[in-house]
N, C-alpha and C positions, 0 to 999 in steps of 0.2 A: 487065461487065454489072452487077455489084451497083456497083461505084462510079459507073457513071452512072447508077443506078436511085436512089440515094442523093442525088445531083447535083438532080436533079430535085424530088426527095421537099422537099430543101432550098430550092430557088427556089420550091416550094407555099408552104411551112411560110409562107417570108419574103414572099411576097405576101398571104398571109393573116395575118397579125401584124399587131396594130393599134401606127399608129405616133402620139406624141402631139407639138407644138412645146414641143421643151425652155427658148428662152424665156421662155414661161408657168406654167414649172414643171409642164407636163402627162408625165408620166414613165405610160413603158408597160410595168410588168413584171409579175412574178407578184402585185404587190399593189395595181397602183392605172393607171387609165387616166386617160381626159379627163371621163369621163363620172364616174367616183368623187370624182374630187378635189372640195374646196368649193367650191360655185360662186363666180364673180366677181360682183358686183351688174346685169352688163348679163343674165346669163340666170337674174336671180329676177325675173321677172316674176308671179307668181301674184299677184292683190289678195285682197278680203276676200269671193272669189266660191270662191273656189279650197282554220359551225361545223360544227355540230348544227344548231343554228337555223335557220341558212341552207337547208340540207335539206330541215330540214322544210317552211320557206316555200315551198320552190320546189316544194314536191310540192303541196301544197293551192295553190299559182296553177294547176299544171299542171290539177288537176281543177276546181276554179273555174271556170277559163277554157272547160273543155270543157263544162262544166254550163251555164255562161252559155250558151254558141252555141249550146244546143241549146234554151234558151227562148227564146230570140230569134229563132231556126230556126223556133219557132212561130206568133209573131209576124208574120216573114213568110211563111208556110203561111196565115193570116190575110188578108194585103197581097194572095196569088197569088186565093186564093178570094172575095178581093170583085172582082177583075178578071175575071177568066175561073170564073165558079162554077161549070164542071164538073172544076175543080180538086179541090174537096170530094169525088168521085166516080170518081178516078182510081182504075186498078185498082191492087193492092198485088202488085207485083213483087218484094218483099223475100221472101229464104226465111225459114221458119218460125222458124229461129234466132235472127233479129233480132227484141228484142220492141217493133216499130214499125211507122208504115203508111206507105206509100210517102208521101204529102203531107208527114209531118215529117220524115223523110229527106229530102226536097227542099228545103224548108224552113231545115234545118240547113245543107245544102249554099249556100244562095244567101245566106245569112248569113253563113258564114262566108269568103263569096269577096270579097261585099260589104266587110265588115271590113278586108280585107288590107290595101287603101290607108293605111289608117291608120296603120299601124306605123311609114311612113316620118314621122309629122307629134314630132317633137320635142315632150316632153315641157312646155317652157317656153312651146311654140306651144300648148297647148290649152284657153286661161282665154275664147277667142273659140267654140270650137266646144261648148265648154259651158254656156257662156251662152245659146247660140241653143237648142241641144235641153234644157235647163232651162226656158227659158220656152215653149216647143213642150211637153215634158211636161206643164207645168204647166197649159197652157189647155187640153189635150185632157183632162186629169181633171176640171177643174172642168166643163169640157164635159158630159161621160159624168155627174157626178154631178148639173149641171142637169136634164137630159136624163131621166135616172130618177128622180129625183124630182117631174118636171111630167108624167110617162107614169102612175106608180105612186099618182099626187095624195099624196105624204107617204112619210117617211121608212120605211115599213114595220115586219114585226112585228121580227125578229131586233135592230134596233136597242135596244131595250127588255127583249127576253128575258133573263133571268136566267141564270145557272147552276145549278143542282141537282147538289149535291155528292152523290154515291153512297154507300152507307152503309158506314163504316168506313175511308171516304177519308181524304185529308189534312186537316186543318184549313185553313181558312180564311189562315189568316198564313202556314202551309207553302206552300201554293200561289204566293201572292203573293211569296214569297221565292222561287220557284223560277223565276216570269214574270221575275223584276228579273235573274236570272242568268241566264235562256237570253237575255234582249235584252241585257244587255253584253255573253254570250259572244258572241254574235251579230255583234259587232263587233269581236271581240277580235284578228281578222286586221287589220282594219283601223288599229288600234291599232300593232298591230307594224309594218305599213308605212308610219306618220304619218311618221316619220324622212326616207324615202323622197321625200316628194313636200314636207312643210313648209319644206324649202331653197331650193325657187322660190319661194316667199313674198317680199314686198319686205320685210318686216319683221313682227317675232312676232305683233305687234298681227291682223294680217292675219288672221294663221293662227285666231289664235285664236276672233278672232268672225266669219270663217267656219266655222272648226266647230262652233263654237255655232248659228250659223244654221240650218245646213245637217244637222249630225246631231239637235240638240235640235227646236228649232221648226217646220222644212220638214219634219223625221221624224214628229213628232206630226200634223201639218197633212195627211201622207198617210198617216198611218193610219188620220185621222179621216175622211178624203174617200172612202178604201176602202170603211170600216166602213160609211159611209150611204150610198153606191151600191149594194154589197152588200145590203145589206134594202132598199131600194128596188127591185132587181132581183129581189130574192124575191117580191115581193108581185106583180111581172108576168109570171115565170115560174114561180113555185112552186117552184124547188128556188133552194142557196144556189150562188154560181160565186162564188169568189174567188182565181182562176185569172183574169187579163185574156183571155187569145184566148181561153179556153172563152165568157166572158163576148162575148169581140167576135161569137163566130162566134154565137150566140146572137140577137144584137142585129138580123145581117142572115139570122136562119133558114136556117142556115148554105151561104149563096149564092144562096138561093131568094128573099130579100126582092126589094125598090124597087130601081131602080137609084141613088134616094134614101139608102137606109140602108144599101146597100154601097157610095156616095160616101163617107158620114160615118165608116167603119168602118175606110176603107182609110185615110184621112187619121190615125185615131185609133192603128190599129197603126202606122203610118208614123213617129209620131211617139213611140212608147213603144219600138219597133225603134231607130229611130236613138239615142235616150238609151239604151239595154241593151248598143248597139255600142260607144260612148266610155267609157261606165262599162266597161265589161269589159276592155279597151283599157288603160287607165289605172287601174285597178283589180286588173286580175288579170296581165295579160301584161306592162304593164310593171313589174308589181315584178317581176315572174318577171324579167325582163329585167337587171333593176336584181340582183338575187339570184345567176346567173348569170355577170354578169360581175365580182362579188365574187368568187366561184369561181375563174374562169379569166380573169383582166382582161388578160392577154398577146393571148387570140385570140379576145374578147367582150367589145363594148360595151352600152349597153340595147338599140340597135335588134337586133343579132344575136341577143341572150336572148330579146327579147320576141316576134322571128321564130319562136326556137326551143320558147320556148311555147306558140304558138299553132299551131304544125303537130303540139304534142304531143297537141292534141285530139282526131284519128282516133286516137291510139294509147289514150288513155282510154278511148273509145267512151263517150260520153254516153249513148246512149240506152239501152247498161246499166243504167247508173247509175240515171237516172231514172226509168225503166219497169220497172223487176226490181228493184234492190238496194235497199229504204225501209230495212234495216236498215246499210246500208252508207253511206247518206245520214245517217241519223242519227248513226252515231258521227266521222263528218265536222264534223256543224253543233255537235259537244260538242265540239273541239280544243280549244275555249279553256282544259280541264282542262290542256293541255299551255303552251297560251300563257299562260294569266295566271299564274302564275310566272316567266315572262320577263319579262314586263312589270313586274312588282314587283324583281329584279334590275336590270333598266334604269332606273326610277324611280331606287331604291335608290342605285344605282352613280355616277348624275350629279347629285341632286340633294343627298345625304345625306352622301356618300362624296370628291365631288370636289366639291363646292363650285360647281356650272355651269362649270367648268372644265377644260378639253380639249385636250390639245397636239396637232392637227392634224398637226403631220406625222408626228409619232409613230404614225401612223393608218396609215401608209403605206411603212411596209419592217416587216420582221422582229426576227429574234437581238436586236439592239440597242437593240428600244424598249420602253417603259415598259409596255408593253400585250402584251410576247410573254407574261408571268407564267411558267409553267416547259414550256420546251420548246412554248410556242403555246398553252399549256392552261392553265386558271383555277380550278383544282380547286376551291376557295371555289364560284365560279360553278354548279357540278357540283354540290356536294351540299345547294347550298341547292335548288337547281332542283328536284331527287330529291324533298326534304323538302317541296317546296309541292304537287306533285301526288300524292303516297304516301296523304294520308288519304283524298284522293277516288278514284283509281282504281275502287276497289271499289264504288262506288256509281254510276259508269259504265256496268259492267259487267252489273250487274243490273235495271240500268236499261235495257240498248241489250236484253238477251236478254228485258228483260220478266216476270223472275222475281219471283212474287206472293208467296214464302215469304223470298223475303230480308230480313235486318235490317235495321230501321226507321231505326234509326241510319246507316247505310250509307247510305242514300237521300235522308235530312237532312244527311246531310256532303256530298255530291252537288249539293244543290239551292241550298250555300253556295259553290259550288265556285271562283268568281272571285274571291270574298274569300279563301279559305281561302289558298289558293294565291297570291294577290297578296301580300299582308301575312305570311306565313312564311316565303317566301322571301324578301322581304325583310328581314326583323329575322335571318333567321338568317343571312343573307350581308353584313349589317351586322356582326352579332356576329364573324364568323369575318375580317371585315378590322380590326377592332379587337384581333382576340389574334394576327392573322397580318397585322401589317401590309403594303404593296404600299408599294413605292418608286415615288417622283415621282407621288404620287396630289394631287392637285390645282394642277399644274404646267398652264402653259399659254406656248405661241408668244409671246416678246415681240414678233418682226417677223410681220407679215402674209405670208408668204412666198407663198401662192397668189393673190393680186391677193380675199380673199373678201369685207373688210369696204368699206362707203361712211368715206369720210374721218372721217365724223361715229359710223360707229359704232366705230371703229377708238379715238378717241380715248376714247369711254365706256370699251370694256374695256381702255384701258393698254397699247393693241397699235400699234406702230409702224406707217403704212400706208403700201404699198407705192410713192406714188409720191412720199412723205418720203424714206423710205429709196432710191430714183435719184436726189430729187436730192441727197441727202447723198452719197451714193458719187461722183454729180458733181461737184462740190464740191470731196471730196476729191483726184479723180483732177484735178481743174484745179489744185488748191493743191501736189499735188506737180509737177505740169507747170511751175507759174511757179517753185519753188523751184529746179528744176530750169533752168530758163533763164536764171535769175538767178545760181546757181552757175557757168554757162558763160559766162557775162559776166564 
């Protein structure tokens, strides 16, 4: 009984194992699938539109992701009440325990069933469906801020209001220094997953003034668009909504308008839903995905991770999150304390230390490569990391509890806190490979062995490409064939 219970157990394991074409160099073991290895150039398609660590990443996708469905879940709770407006007026079946109303519980649900689809679309496949709900986002905002502003006749008061610093506040520059680090920590997940998604890129060029675009310019362009909808919508409703569905439900009196302006409302959620679904998608589930099968690349690829992210969202339970825990939110949206030290180690490590230079397949088995450092661990790497987030900790802390007697200082190392941590960790994990040097540290693949570079790029970095080296091996394996015939002659 146990050895055919075992028999079986075995024919799961081996049908569930992903298996890769050893031809292509796609190897399926503990360290590397099809989906890890460098891509070839036929699936970098992205244009210029487009450990511990690991742990950690993959905990903050998991809540991400759940956090996302559940404003998107809003969204369309939004889509249901401009259709049927006694949506808005369902009775609330949740028990008291859930802090929610039955509408965004619905809401949530039909979001995230909508989503599912998605996970099977390949990562390479996505620079079409983001184009389309990038410019669909894009007319529905300018939309909504024509719209309140031809309603409001002018931009309203909030656009112009000042701030009034409280007495014994921060100064002026504190502040402004603290605005400049919550918006890069802000992005600082996104940062660590740049790695992740820049190798679809058809080349760096791409990459780059797409994120210029896309994070600089199209970022400022919708904050600005926010900013003057927002006091325009002030000045016609009297209070501020910078919340979109507060705002949408708002616009169509939440179900009770025109059949007019819950035409225009449901199109306008429709269209900020579907962009919150791809971005979430592609932002949160498949790095999880990507993270995932880092972890376990024998029996997960992205789609299986970015599956198993995305079912992790009933176990988060969003509408905790959201509706109860602001202070559990908050020391979420601070991680960057934890990330920008990684990211100054990563800067650090490739661009200072190795020279842009990478030995690819060293990437990809254990014991033996240049990248195990002692026993898989990088202790260098360990206590620079320690050192970039140690001064700020403490000004986290008193910051997320809100304590009005803590030291000043504490609070000014805090509001520095992507610098501090960027730039220590690096200089100290620079210093500690200059007195503890690393073998094979700026070595890199003379041959192309994964099919990754175009002919032309292959030839810039000095790297053999791979379909020189067939036909050299051809070549060769003819030159002994004829020496060989000729000897039998």
């Amino acid at each position: 009984m146990g050895t055919g219970l075992r028999s079986r157990f075995d024919v799961v394991k081996e049908k569930v194992r992903l298996h890769g074409d050893e031809s292509r160099h796609e190897q399926t073991d503990q360290w590397s699938n099809r989906d890890l290895i460098p891509l070839p150039p036929s699936r970098r398609t992205w244009g210029k539109q487009q450990g511990g660590f690991t742990i950690s990443r993959i905990l903050l996708n998991f809540i991400w992701n759940a956090v996302q469905c559940w404003n998107g879940g809003r969204l369309a709770a939004v889509c249901l009440t401009a259709i049927f407006p006694s949506f808005a007026k369902m009775r609330n079946f949740l028990p008291e325990s859930i802090p929610a109303t039955s509408g965004q519980f619905v809401g949530f649900i039909i979001f995230w069933v909508l989503s599912t689809p998605l996970l099977w679309i390949r990562p390479e496949k996505f620079k079409i469906p983001f184009l389309f709900t990038s410019i669909y986002s894009a007319l529905g905002m300018l939309a909504m801020m024509i719209w309140s502003l031809a309603t409001a006749k002018g931009v309203g008061p909030l656009f112009n209001t000042g701030v009034a610093l409280p007495e014994g506040s921060w100064s002026i520059s504190w502040l402004l220094m603290a605005g400049i680090n919550q918006t890069v920590g802000g992005v600082a997940a996104g940062i660590t997953n740049g790695s992740d998604f820049s190798r679809y890129s058809r080349n760096w060029k791409d990459y780059v003034i797409g994120t210029i675009t896309s994070g600089w310019i199209t970022g400022v362009l919708v904050c600005l668009v926010g900013l003057v909808t927002t006091s325009a919508a002030q000045k016609i409703y009297g209070e501020v909504y910078w919340n979109p569905p507060d705002l949408l439900m708002m616009m169509m009196d939440n179900g009770n308008g025109s059949s007019a302006s819950r035409a225009g409302v449901f199109f306008l959620a429709f269209g900020f839903g579907l962009t919150s679904m791809f971005e979430n998608i592609c932002g949160n589930t498949v790095s999880g995905g990507i993270d995932l099968a880092g972890l376990w690349p024998h029996y997960i690829n992205i789609r299986r991770g970015a599956i198993i992210t995305f079912v992790a969202a009933w176990i988060v339970q969003p509408w905790q999150l959201v509706n109860r825990a602001v202070t559990f939110i908050q020391v979420l949206s601070s991680f960057s304390v934890f990330l920008s030290p990684m990211i100054g180690l990563m800067a650090a490590d490739f661009f200072v230390l190795r020279g842009r230079k990478i030995r690819l397949s060293h990437l990809y088995y254990g014991a033996n490569s240049s990248y195990w450092y002692w026993n898989g661990f990088n202790w260098r790497a360990i206590i620079a990391w320690i050192c970039g987030w140690a001064p700020t900790i403490g000004g986290l802390i008193v910051t997320v509890s809100q304590d009005s007697n803590a030291p000043t200082a504490l609070c000014e190392l805090y509001f520095m806190a992507f610098f501090i941590g960027f730039f220590t960790s690096a200089i100290i994990f620079v210093l500690l490979n200059k007195l503890f040097p690393v073998a094979g540290m700026g070595e890199y693949d003379e041959v192309d062995i994964y099919g990754t570079f175009t002919l032309k790029e292959a030839t810039k970095l000095g790297v053999v490409h791979v379909e020189l080296q067939i036909d050299a091996l051809e070549s060769r394996e003819h030159s002994l064939s004829q020496e060989l015939f000729e000897k039998k002659e």
